[in-house]
Structure formats: structure tokens, C-alpha cells
N, C-alpha and C positions, 0 to 999 in steps of 0.2 A: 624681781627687780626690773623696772622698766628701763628701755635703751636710752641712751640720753642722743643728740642731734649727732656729738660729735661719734662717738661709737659707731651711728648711722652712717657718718659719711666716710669713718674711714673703711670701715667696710664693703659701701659701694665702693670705694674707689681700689682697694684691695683686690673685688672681685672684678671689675673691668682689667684690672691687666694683667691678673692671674689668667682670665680667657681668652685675652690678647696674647697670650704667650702661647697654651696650650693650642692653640685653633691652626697653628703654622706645623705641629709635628706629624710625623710620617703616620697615625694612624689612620682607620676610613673614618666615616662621616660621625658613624654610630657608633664608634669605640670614645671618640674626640667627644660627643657630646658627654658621653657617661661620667667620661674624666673632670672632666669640667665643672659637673654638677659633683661628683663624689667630691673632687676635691677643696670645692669650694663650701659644703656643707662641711667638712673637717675642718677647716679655717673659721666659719662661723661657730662652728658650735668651739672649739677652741680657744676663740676669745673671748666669746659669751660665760663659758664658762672662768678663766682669769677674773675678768669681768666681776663674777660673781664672790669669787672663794678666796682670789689671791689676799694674802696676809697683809697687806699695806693697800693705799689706795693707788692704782694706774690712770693715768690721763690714757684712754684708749687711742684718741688722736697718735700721742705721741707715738706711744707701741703701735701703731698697726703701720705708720709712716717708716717707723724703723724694719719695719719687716718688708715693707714694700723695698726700700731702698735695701735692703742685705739683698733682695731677691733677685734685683736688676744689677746690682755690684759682681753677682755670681755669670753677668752675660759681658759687659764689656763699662768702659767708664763716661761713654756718651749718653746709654739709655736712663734717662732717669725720671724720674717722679718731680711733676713741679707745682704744689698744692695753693689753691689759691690767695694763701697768705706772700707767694715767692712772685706772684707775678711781675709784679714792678720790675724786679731784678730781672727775672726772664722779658720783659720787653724791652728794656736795657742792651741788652746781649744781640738783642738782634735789630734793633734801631739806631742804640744810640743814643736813646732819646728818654730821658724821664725827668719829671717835677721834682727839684729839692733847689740848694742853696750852690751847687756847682761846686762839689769838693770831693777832695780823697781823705779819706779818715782812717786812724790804724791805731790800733793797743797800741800802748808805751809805757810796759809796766802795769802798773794798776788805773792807766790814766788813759782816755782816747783823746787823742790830740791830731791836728787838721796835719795833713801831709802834705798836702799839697792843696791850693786853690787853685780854679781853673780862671785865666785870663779871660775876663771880659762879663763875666756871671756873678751873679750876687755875692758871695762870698770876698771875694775878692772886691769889690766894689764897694762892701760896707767894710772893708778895711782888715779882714781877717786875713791871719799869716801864718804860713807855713810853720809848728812847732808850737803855736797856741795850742792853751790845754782845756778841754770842753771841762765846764764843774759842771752846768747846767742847759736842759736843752727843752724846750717850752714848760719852764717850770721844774723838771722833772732831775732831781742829781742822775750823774751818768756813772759814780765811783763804783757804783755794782752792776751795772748795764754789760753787756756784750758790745760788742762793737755794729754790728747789725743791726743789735736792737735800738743804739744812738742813731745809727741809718736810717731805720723809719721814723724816729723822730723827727729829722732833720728833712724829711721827705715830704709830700703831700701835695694838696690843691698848689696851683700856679698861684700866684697875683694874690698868697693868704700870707701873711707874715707870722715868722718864727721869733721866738723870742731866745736868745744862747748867751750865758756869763762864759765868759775866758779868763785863764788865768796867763798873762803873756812874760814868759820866764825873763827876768831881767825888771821888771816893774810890779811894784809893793801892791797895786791895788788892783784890785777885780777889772775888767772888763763888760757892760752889759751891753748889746747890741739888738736890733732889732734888725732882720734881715727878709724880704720878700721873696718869698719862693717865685719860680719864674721853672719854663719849660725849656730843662738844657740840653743841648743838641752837641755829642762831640763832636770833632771834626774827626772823620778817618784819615784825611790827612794833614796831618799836625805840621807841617813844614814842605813846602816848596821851593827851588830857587834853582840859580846857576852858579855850578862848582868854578867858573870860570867861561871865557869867553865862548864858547864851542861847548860845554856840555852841561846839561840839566841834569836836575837832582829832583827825585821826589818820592818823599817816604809815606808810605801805605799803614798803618798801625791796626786796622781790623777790616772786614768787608763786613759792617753793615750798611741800612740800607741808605740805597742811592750814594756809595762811597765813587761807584764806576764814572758817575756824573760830576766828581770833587779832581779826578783822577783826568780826566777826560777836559774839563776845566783850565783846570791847572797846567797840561801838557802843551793846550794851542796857544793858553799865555805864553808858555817859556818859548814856545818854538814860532809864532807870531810875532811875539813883541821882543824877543832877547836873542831870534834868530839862532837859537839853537841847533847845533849839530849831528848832537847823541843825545842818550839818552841813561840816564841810570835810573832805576827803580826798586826801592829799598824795600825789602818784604821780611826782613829780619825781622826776627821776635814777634813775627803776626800769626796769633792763634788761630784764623781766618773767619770762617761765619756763615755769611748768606754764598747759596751757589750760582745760585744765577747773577748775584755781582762777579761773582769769577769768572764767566761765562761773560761778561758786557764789560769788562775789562779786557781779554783776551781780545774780544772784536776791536777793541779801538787799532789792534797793529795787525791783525791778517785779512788777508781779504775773504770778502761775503761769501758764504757760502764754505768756509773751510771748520774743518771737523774740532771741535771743543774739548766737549767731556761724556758721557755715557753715563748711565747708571744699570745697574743688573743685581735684580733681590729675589726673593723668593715669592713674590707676590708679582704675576710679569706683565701685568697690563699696568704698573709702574713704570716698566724698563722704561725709560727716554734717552734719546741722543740730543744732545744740546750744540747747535753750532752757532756758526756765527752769521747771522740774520742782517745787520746794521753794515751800511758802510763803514771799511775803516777810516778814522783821521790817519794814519802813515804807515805805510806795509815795507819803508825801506831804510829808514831812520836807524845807524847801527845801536843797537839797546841790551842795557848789559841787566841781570836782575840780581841783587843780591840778596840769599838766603842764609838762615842757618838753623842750627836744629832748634830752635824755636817757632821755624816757620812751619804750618801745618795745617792740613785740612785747604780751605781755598786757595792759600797762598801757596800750596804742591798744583792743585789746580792749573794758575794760574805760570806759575815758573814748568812745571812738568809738561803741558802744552805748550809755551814758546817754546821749550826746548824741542819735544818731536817735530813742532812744525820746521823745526831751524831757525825762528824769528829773533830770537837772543840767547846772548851766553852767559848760560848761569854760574853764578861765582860767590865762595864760600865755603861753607861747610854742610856736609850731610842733611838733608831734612824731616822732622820728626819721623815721617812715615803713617800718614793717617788717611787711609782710601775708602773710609766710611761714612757712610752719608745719612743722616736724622730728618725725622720727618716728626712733626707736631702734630698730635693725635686730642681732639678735645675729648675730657674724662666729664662726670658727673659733678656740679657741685662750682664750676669753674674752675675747675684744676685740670691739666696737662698733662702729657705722656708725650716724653722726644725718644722714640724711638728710631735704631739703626733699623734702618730696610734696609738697604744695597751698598752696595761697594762701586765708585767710581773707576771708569777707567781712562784714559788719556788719549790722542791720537793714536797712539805707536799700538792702542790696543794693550797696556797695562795697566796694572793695579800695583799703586806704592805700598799700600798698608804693609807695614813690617812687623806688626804683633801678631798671632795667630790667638784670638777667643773663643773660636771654637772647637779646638783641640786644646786643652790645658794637659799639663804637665800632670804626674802622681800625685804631687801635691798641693796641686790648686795653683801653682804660679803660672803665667803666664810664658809663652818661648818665642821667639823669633821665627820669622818664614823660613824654614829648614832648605840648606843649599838645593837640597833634593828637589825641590818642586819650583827653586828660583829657575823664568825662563827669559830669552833671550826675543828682544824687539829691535827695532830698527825705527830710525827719525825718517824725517820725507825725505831726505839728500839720502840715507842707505847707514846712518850711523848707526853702530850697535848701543843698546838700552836694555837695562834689565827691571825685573818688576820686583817686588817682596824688602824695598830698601830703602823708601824714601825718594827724593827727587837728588841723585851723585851731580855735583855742580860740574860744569865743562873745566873750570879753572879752582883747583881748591886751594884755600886758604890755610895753615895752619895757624893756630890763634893758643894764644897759651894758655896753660892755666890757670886760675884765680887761685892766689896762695890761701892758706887756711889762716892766716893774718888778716887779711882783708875781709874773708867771708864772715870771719867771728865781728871785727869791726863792725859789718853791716849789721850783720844779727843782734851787734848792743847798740843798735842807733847812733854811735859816734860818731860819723860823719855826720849823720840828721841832728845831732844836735850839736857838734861844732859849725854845722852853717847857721841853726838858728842861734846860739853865739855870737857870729862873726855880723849876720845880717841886724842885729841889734845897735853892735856896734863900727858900726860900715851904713852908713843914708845911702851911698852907691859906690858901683864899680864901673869899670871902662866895657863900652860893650861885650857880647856875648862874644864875637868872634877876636877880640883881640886881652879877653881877661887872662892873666894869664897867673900862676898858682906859684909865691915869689919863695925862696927858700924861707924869707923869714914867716910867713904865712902856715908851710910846711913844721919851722922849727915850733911854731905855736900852737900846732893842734897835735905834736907829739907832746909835748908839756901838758896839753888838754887830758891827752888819754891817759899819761900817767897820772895825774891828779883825779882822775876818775878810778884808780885802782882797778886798770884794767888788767885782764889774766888771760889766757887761752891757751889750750893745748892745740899741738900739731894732729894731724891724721896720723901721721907715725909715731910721734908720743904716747897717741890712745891705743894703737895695734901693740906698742911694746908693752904697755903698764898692763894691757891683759893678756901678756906673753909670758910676763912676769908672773901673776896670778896667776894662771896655770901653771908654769914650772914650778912652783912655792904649792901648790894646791900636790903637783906629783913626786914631789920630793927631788926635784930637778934643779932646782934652784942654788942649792948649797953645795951642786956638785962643779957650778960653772957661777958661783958671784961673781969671782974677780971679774968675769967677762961681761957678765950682765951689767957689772956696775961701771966700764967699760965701755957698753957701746952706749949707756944710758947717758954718760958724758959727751959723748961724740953727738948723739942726735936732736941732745937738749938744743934748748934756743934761750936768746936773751932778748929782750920786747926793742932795746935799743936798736942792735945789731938787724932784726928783721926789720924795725920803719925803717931802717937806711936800706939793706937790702928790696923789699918790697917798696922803695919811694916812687917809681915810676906810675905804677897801678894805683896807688894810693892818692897819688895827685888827682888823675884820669878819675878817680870814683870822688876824690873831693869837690876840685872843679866841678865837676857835673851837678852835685847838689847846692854847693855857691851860687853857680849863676841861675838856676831853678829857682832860688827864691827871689831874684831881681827880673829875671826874661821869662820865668815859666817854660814850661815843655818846649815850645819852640826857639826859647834863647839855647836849652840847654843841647837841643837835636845841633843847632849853628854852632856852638862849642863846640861836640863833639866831632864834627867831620871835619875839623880843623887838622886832628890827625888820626885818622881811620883808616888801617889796612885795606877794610873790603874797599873800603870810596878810591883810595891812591890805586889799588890794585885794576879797579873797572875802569876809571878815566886811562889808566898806563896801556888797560887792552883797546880801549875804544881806539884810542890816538894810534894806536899802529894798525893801519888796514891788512896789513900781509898776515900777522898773524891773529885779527877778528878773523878772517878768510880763511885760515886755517883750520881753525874749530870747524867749521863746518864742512870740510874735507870727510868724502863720501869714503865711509869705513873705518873712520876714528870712531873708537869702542871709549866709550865712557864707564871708565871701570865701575865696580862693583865693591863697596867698602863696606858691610854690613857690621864694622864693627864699632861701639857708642863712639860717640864724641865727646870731649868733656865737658864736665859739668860746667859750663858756663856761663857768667853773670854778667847782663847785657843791662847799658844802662836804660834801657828801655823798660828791663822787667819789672813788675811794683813788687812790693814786701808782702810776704804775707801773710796775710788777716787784713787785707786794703778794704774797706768799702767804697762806693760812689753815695754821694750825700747832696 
């Protein structure tokens, strides 16, 4: 039986980084090639063979893609395979920038329906809204589509028009639109402004490219024309990106010539030292940055360097801990390999990454940097710094938990579709920074959820009903009922009793998708600093100079908390299964 194209190609592409893998280990020249070739004839003839015998028919594509990605899942969650049907998305990721209608799209049940439209881009423009439900997307039903797969539909040449039926909940008849695809560029930074007279605000959402020049921008506006004092800069929830935007952000606040970022891999005519090359715009401006364990990869970069330099006080919580650095390797066929090379390091001379992948556990899980090998650095001023943990904020925040009421909430869309509800029947509200979320608004979208026959169990609900199962599985159970049926009373809950308990958070996640579908991303960022912890916490340090002053007192140790932080839901995070469209 002859190969067919795709079998060819996944195969090349199999064996390019199966020899990309093998060509870095410890044997010599001529042991490494042997390997290479043995192994790579054992993969061939092993598919070849499937290929031939297997009982059903294999798309070789699929299977050989699956085995690439199990291969590279066995090194870390960075290196991956990006085969040239991904690319769009992979140039997304690191620009910013791709051809569709300007929208977020996401399941909803058996239905993809628009999430979000982005201000100012087609979508929005030909009148699509948030909670429209796709039926059709150039001709094509989407009722059995993936969600991805309506993504590329919805994708394409700039200036070609798309044709999409909607079905818009609250109105009997169809929707057809014609929409023009256009070249959308997000903004990395999604909101600018002055939290008041004396200090600027500006929130960062990813570091792709040219965001350092959005950043840099935006800062001489605020402190040119609004005479800005401080500075806040918002790095929360930013999965980070390009490095050397993190590196051309850092120069906007220290001076020329001071030390960035590092890298060091096993390949050493790689290693670089990255500083800072560019005059700064302001090396004395007091500047507070806030992070939190969503902030990761540039945005440790960037907050982990102000902080060895002593340029700002970081403030927050814990950060992911990711000191590894990808490099894009072209594959055969136009497909891609981002492989980790190096581990970055900081001024102080460390490395944040806080998972250890090349030491796995007995069982294949992953472990944290063992206290044993965390070592002790020091900031320019003499402050103690440790590496193996993330970027420890100078000022931490505690921030509560998200109740398992709200998170179930999210997870049924009930908020996303009590604002598309309310926005149906609401033409508008009072701006973004003074909407405010009125008890009777509150008492209407608990009316909503119980009329949606809503239900959810507790995390402690689920830990006792298989507590219960096991004691009843070991004959335990009928020795202590009366107890079990006891504390089963005590821990229960009643859906009422929790929206009142839980109304504060619940407002806070409702608000936010309210005014999202009247101001979009940036009404809803102006909402939410209306009342923010980290934001009151930064302005409260900037404005007292004694103790800004203090933080950087030569020999305050910034402790070491290697322990999670909770699971927390940032209204910045998307849902997921999101695509861009």
C-alpha cells in the first residue's frame, strides 16, 4: 500500500523532533546518531505497519500528531507541536494580530454563541452581541462544529466577507448578517487612565508584539498631560509572551545600561544577557506593580527585575513561577516546534520557575523546587530574594476565596446569560464607573437562577457523599448513621441562604458582565477598579513616602511562601473553551 501525503508528513515531522530531542543527551557523537536512526526506523516501521493491518481505518495525521504531543507533554507544558493547520492561532499568541470578524466565541451547551465582541471591529460594528447564538457561519450549520472549528470559519482573508445567521435569545426570528473580515490587532493594553489626581493606572493584559510601545505611550500621556505622580501597573492575570517586550518595558524605568534578564540552556552559544540599551522615560517616578498568581512568564520578568533593581514595590499575591523560555524552531511542511531552551534569570542572579520537569516524581507528576536547593539572592539596595517560588510581592495581599456557588454559577453561564437577559431588556445604563448593581437587580437574577432549576453541590458536600461511599462500601456507615446523618445536616446548604451569603462576590462577577456588554473590556476594567483591593492597597503605599521608603530598606528579606494560593477567579480570566474569531 502506498503512503498517502499526510502519513508523509506526519512522519517527517515526527522524526524532526524526535532528533531534536535525542541530539541534546549525554551520549557521544556516534552513539547519538545510532539512536536516532534505530529509533526513528522503529517509529517508522511502526506506523507503517498500523498503517497497514490496523482493524479500522486511522487518519495517520491524527495518530502521529497524537503521539508527537504525548511525547512533548512527557517534558514540560510549554514545548509543543504547532502543525500548520494551528498557525493562525500561533500568530495570534505572539502578535496579537489575525484576520476574522473581532470576537470571542465559546460552547454554550450544544450551541456556540459570540462572548464577547471586541469594540471597534467588525463584529461589533455589523451589530453582533454578546449571547447571540451562531446557527450558521458561511453557509455551513455550526450545531455539530467544535468551537474552533466555527473559528476558522469565522477567520480568513481581510476585506472577504463572511456570511453568519444568529439566533438573538429574546426575538422570534433569525438573524442573517454579512460581516467583513478585517485585520484585528488587540490592544495589550486594554485601559489606561488616572485613578485620581496624582496617580496613574495602566493595565498590561499580554506582552505581544510592540505592547512595550502601547506601555511607553500611554505612560508620557498620563504623566505629560495629567501630570502624574506614581505610577500603578497592572500585570495581573497576564500569561506574558514575547521577551524582549519584557526587556523594553523594564528600560522604560531604569537607567541605560542596567541589567534585565539572562538566559542559560544547554545549547551555550544561546546564553544572552538582555539589558537595558534605550534611554529610560523615568527612573524616579515612585511605581507600584501588581501581580498575581496568574501573572507568569514576562510579566515575573518584568515585576521580578523592578523588584531586584529596587525600581517598584510589588504587591499581591504569589506569582505562577515560570523561568522558562521557548524558542520557535521551523519544522518541515510549515509546521513549528516551540521549544524550551533556557531558564531566565533576573538581576539578583535567580531563576523563579517553581515546578521542577526534569526531576518527576515516581509517578509522573510533577513537584515543586525542593526547600533543599531554594537559594538565597539579594536586590541592588542588599534585600534578601529567593529563587524556586515565583516573584513573593514586597506587600501581600490576602484575597479570598471564590465560594463553590459562584464558581458553579460561572460554569452554567448564569451570569452570561442573566446579562444577556438584562441587556435585551435595558437600551442602556449609567456609565461604567458609576453602574451600580441595585438590590432589586440582585433580587431578579436570584429569581433568574431558580427558574433555571439551578443545583450545585459544595466541595465539602462532594468530599463527604464519598466519605459516605466508603463508609457504606466498609461497613462503617451503620456503625456511626446517626452521625453521618448529623453532620450531613449541618454542612448541607440552601441555594437561598448562599445568594445572600455569597451576595457581595456575586454582584462583583455580575457587574462585570453587565457592563461588558454596554462598555466592553474597557468599561468593565473602569468598573472594576472602582473597588479593588490590589488598586486601594498600591495607591494607599504610593501616597505614604515613609513607608514606599521602607520597602526598600537594605536587609528586608522578602519572605519565601512556596505554598499555592487559591484558586482564584479574576475577572479578567475568559472561560474555557474561548476562541478568537
Amino acid at each position: 500500500m502506498k503512503q498517502n501525503r499526510k502519513t508523509k508528513i506526519g512522519l517527517s515531522a515526527a522524526a524532526i523532533l524526535l532528533a531534536g530531542l535525542l541530539v541534546f543527551t549525554g551520549f557521544n557523537r556516534d552513539e547519538k546518531l545510532f539512536l536516532v536512526d534505530k529509533n526513528l526506523d522503529i517509529y517508522y516501521t511502526l506506523v507503517r505497519e498500523l498503517n497497514l493491518f490496523y482493524v479500522d481505518d486511522i487518519n495517520p495525521t491524527d495518530l502521529i500528531k497524537t503521539s508527537i504531543d504525548d511525547m512533548l507533554e512527557s517534558l514540560d507544558p510549554y514545548t509543543t507541536y504547532i502543525p500548520e493547520s494551528e498557525m493562525e492561532d500561533f500568530k495570534f499568541m505572539t502578535t496579537g494580530e489575525y484576520a476574522g470578524i473581532g470576537a470571542v466565541i465559546t460552547k454554550h451547551g450544544e450551541q456556540v454563541v459570540i462572548a464577547e465582541p471586541y469594540e471597534g471591529f467588525p463584529a461589533q460594528k455589523s451589530g453582533l452581541k454578546a449571547g447571540d447564538i451562531l446557527l450558521e457561519v458561511a453557509g455551513k450549520e455550526t450545531l455539530n462544529l467544535s468551537v474552533e472549528d466555527v473559528s476558522n470559519l469565522l477567520k480568513g482573508p481581510a476585506n472577504k466577507v463572511v456570511s453568519v445567521k444568529v439566533e438573538r435569545p429574546g426575538q422570534k426570528r433569525s438573524l442573517e448578517i454579512d460581516i467583513v473580515r478585517e485585520n484585528i490587532q488587540i490592544d495589550a493594553v486594554p485601559y489606561y487612565g488616572m485613578l485620581d489626581d496624582e496617580t496613574a493606572y495602566i493595565r498590561l493584559s499580554n506582552f505581544t508584539q510592540n505592547c512595550a510601545n502601547e506601555v511607553k505611550k500611554a505612560f508620557i500621556e498620563l504623566k505629560e498631560q495629567h501630570q502624574a505622580k506614581s505610577l500603578i501597573l497592572d500585570l495581573r492575570s497576564n500569561p506574558g509572551g514575547l521577551l524582549m517586550e519584557s526587556v523594553k518595558i523594564v528600560n522604560l524605568f531604569v537607567p541605560k545600561g542596567s541589567d534585565v534578564v539572562s538566559t542559560k540552556g544547554k545549547v551555550k552559544r544561546w546564553d544572552k544577557a538582555y539589558t537595558a540599551t534605550e534611554n529610560p522615560v523615568d527612573t524616579v517616578m515612585p511605581m507600584a506593580v501588581l501581580v498575581n498568581q496568574g501573572s507568569a512568564s514576562a510579566s515575573e520578568i518584568v515585576s521580578g527585575a523592578l523588584q531586584d533593581l529596587d525600581r517598584a514595590v510589588i504587591i499581591g499575591t504569589r506569582t505562577f513561577g515560570k523561568g522558562l523560555v521557548q524558542t520557535t524552531r521551523d519544522l518541515s511542511y510549515n509546521a513549528k516546534l516551540k521549544v524550551t531552551t533556557a531558564k531566565y534569570y533576573i538581576p539578583s542572579g535567580r531563576c523563579i520557575q517553581a515546578l521542577d520537569y526534569s526531576h518527576r516524581n515516581e509517578d509522573g507528576s510533577v513537584g515543586t523546587v525542593p526547600d533543599s536547593l531554594i537559594s538565597e539572592f539579594t536586590t541592588k539596595k542588599g534585600r534578601k530574594v529567593y529563587d524556586g517560588g515565583g516573584i513573593v510581592p514586597d506587600v501581600k495581599i490576602d484575597l479570598d476565596r471564590i465560594s463553590s456557588l459562584t464558581i458553579n454559577l460561572l460554569r452554567e453561564y448564569l451570569f452570561f446569560d442573566y446579562a444577556t437577559k438584562f441587556a435585551n431588556e435595558h437600551e442602556r445604563i449609567p456609565s461604567a464607573e458609576e453602574f451600580k448593581l441595585t438590590d432589586e437587580i440582585f433580587n431578579d437574577f436570584k429569581a433568574f437562577v431558580k427558574d433555571r432549576k439551578f443545583s450545585y453541590q459544595s466541595q465539602t458536600e462532594e468530599a463527604f457523599n464519598e466519605l459516605m461511599k466508603t463508609a457504606k462500601n466498609e461497613k462503617y456507615y451503620q456503625i456511626a448513621e446517626a452521625e453521618f446523618e448529623q453532620l450531613k445536616l449541618k454542612i448541607g446548604h440552601e441555594l437561598d441562604k448562599d445568594l445572600e451569603a455569597f451576595k457581595e462576590e456575586i454582584k462583583e462577577m455580575l457587574t462585570d458582565e453587565i457592563v461588558t456588554r454596554y462598555y466592553y473590556q474597557k468599561g468593565a476594567i473602569k468598573s472594576a477598579i472602582q473597588e479593588d483591593k490590589g488598586i486601594d492597597k498600591a495607591k494607599e503605599t504610593l501616597k505614604n513616602p515613609a513607608a514606599f521608603s521602607t520597602i526598600f530598606s537594605k536587609g528586608k528579606i522578602i519572605s519565601l511562601n512556596t505554598s499555592q494560593q487559591p484558586n482564584l477567579v479574576s475577572p479578567y480570566s475568559p472561560l474555557i473553551g474561548e476562541y478568537e474569531a
